[in-house]
C-alpha angles and dihedrals in degrees: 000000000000096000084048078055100054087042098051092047085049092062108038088058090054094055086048092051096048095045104032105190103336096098134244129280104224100211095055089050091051082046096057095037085061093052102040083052091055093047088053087043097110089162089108096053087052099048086050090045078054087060110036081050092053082041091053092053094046085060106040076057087052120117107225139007110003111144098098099049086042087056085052093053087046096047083051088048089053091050088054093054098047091045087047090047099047091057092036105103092181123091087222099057095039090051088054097049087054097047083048085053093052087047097050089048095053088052085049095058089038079057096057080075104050095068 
């Protein structure tokens, strides 16, 4: 709760800051709070990192030729970080979504053999 917190504080001193002493219109708070919490909403990415996850381990299964189809998953793993870490407004998270990134390098360059 502490992060919901910080959030919350961030965004009560914006407002502040925006609207100085003339009050707040509650429907346009209620407006922006939706949008800042869809831009947070990080519950799709993961739903697609689900899937390019469950697609990887079909074709490290393949029979043939797959390098070049396993370097697009990865490309689209990599999409998915970057996107989770730009919302992410936690060090923890953000620390994770770069160590992924340095893991999913280091598979892109192991792929560059496969082919």
């Amino acid at each position: 709760s502490g992060h919901g917190a910080r959030t919350r504080k961030r965004i009560e001193t914006r407002v502040t800051a925006l609207l100085g002493n003339r009050g707040i219109d509650e429907s346009r708070l209620v407006q922006e709070a939706a949008v800042l919490a869809s831009r947070a909403d990080v519950n799709e990415e993961l739903v697609r990192l689900g899937s390019h996850m469950d697609s990887l381990e079909k074709l490290l299964a393949a029979e043939g030729p797959v390098g070049k189809r396993i370097d697009f998953v990865l490309q689209e793993v990599n999409r998915e970080l970057n996107t989770v870490a730009s919302k992410a407004d936690d060090i923890m998270v953000t620390k994770l979504m770069v160590d992924g990134k340095s893991e999913v390098e280091r598979l892109r360059e192991q792929t560059q053999n496969l082919e």
